[in-house]
VOTI-546324 format. One record per residue (C-alpha): residue number from 1; x, y negated, z negated. Coordinates in nm, 2 decimals. Last residue first. Layout:
! VOTI-546324
node pos=NUM, x=X, y=Y, z=Z
...
END
This chain:
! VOTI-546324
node pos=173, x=-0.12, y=0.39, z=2.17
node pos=172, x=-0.34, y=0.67, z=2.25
node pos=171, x=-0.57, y=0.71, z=1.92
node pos=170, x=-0.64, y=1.00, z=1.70
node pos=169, x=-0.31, y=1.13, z=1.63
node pos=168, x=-0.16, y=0.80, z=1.71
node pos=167, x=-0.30, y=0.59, z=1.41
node pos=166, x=-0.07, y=0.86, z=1.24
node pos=165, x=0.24, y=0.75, z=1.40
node pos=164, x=0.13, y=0.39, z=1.41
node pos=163, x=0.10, y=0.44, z=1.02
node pos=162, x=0.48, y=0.53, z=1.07
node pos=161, x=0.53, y=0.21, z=1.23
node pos=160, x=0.39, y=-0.01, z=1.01
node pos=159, x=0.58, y=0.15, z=0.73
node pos=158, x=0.92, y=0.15, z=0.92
node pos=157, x=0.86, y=-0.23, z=0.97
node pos=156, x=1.12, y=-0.32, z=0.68
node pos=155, x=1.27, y=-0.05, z=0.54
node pos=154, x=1.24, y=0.09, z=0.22
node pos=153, x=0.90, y=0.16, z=0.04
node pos=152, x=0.97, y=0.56, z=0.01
node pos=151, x=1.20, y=0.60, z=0.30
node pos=150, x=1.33, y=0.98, z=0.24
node pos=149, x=1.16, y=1.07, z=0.55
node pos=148, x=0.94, y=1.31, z=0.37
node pos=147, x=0.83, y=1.01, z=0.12
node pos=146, x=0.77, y=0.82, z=0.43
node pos=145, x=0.51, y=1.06, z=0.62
node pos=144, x=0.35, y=1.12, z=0.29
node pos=143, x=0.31, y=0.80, z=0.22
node pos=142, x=0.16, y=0.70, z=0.52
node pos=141, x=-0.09, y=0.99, z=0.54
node pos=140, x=-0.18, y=0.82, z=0.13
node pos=139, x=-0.22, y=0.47, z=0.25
node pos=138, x=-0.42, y=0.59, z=0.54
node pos=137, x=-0.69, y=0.76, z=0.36
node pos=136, x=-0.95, y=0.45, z=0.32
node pos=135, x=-0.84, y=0.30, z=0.60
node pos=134, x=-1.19, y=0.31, z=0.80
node pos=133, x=-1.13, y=0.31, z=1.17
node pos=132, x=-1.30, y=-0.01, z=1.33
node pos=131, x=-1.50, y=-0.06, z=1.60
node pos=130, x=-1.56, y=-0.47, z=1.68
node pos=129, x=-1.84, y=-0.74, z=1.64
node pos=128, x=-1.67, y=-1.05, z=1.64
node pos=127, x=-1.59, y=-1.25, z=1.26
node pos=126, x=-1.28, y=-1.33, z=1.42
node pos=125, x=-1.06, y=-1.26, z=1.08
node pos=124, x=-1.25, y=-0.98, z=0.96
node pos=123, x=-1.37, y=-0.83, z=1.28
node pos=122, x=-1.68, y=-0.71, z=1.19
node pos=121, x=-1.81, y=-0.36, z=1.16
node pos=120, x=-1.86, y=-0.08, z=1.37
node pos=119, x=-1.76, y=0.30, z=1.27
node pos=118, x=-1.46, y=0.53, z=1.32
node pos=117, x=-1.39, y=0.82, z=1.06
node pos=116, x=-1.74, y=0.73, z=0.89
node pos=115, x=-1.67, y=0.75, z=0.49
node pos=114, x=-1.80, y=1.02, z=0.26
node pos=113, x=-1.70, y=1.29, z=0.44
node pos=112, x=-1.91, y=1.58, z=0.43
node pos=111, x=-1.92, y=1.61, z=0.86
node pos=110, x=-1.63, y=1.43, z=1.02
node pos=109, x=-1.82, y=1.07, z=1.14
node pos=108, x=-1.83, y=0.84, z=1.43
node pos=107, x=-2.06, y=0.57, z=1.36
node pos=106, x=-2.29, y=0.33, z=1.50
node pos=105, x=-2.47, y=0.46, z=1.75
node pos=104, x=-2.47, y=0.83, z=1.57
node pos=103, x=-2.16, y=1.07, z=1.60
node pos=102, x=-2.10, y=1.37, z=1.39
node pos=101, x=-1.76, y=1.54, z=1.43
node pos=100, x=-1.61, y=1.84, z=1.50
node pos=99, x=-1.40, y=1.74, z=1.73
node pos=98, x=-1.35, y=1.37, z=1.79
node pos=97, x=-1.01, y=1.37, z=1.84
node pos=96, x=-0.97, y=1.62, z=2.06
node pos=95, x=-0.86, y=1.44, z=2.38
node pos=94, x=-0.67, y=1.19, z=2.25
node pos=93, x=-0.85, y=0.83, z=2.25
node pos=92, x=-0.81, y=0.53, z=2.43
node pos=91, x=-0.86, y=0.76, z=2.76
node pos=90, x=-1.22, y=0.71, z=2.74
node pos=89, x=-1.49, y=0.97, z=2.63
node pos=88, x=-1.55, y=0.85, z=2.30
node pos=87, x=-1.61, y=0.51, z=2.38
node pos=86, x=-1.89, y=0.62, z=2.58
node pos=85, x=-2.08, y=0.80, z=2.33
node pos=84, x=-2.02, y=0.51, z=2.08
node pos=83, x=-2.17, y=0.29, z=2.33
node pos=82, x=-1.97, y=0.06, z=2.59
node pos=81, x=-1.96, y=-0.30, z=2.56
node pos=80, x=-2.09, y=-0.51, z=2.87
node pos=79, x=-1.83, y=-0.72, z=3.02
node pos=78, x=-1.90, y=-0.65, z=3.38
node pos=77, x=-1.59, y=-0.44, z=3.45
node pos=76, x=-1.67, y=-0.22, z=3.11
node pos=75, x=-1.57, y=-0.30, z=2.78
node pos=74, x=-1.42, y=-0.15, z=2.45
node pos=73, x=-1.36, y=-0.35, z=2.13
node pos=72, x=-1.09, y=-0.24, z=1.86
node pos=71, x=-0.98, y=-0.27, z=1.51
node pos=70, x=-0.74, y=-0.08, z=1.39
node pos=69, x=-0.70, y=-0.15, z=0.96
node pos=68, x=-0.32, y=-0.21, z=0.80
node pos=67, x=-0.33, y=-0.16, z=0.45
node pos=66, x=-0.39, y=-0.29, z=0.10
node pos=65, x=-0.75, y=-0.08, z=0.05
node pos=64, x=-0.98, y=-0.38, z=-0.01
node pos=63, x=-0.77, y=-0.67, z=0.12
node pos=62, x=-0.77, y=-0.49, z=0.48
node pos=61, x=-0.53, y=-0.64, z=0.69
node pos=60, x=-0.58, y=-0.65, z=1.08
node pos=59, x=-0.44, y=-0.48, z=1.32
node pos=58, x=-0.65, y=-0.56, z=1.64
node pos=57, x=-0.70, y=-0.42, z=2.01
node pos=56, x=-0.88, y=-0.59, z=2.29
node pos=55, x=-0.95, y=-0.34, z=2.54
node pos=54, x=-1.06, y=-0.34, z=2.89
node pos=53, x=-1.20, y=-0.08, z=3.11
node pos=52, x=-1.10, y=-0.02, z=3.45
node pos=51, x=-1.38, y=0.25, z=3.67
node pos=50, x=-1.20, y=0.55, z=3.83
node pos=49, x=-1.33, y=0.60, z=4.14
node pos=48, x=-1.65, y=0.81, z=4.15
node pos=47, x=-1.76, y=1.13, z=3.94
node pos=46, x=-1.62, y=1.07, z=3.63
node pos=45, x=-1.53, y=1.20, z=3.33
node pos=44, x=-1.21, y=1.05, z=3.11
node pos=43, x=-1.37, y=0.71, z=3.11
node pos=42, x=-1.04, y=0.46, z=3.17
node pos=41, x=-0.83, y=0.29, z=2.95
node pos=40, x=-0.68, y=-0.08, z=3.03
node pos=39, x=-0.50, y=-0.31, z=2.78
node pos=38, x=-0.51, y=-0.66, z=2.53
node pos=37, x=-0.27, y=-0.72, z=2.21
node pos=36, x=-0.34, y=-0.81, z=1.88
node pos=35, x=-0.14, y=-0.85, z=1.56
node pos=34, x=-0.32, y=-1.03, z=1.29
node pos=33, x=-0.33, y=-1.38, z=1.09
node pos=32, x=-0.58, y=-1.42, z=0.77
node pos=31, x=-0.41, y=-1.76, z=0.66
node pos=30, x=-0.70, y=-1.98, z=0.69
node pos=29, x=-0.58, y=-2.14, z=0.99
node pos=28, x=-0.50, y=-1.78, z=1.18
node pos=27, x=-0.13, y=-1.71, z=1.32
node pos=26, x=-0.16, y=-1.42, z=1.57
node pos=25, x=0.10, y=-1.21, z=1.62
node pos=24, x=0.18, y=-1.02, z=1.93
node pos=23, x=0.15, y=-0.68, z=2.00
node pos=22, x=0.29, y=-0.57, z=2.39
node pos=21, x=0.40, y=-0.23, z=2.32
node pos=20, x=0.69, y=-0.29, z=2.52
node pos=19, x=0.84, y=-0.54, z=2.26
node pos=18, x=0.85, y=-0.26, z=2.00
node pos=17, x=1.16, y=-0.38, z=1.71
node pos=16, x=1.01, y=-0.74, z=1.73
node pos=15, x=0.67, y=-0.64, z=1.71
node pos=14, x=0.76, y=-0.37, z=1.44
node pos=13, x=0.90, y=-0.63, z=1.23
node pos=12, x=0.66, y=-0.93, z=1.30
node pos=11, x=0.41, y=-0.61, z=1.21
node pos=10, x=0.60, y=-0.51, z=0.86
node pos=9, x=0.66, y=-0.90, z=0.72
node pos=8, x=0.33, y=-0.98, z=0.77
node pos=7, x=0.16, y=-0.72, z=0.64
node pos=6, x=0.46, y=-0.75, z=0.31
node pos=5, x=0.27, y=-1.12, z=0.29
node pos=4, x=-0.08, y=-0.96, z=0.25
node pos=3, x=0.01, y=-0.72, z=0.02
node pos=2, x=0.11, y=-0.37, z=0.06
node pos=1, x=0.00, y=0.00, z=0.00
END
């Protein structure tokens, strides 16, 4: 887990050390700043030519659990957002990642969980209607990654990137 300022300090790191991934930082008046960056998926399925989607994508901090947060929208050509059963089926995600799970319009969920794994909510900086995947594990998959690295809290931007690392079992980044 981290504060607000140690966010800061881990995504200018991991921007700096990632350049190809494209993140930037962006400074908010009220202090709330986040790393964003915009890219193209496509729907897996399809029987014509391959339709471009766009996708903003956020990391945000989340007060509540003292992490890093993935927020996301997901549009089509004309703009429209795509439903949850859309969203599902595009090349953001890996191709399994949604196995076994429960999905409703608003929520993508592993059955007896007690949190969605991906459901919508606000952005909390933009106030924009995004998808979001609850970080109520991710400080402990973190953790555990670092603690078997022998990192523990050390090294700046290695915590960012190693909840990139688990962020990337579910999502193509």
């Amino acid at each position: 887990m981290m504060d607000r300022s140690r966010f800061r300090a881990e995504a200018d790191a991991y921007i700096d050390a990632h350049p190809d991934q494209r993140w930037e930082w962006r400074e908010h008046p009220s202090g709330l700043g986040y790393m964003a960056r915009e890219v193209e998926h496509i729907r897996r399925e399809q029987l014509t030519a391959p339709e471009t989607l766009t996708c903003k994508q956020y990391v945000c901090y989340s007060a509540t659990f003292q992490v890093p947060t993935f927020y996301f929208t997901l549009h089509d050509a004309s703009g429209s957002p795509l439903a949850v059963t859309d969203l599902v089926g595009t090349t953001l995600f890996s191709r399994n990642a949604f196995e076994g799970t429960q999905q409703t319009s608003f929520a993508v969920s592993q059955p007896d969980s007690a949190f969605p794994l991906l459901s919508q909510g606000d952005h909390p900086t933009l106030g924009t209607p995004c998808w979001y995947f609850h970080p109520c594990q991710t400080a402990a998959a973190v953790d555990e990654i670092m603690k078997a690295l022998g990192h523990g809290e050390q090294g700046l931007g290695l915590w960012v990137e190693k909840w990139f690392v688990v962020l990337g079992s579910v999502v193509n980044t």
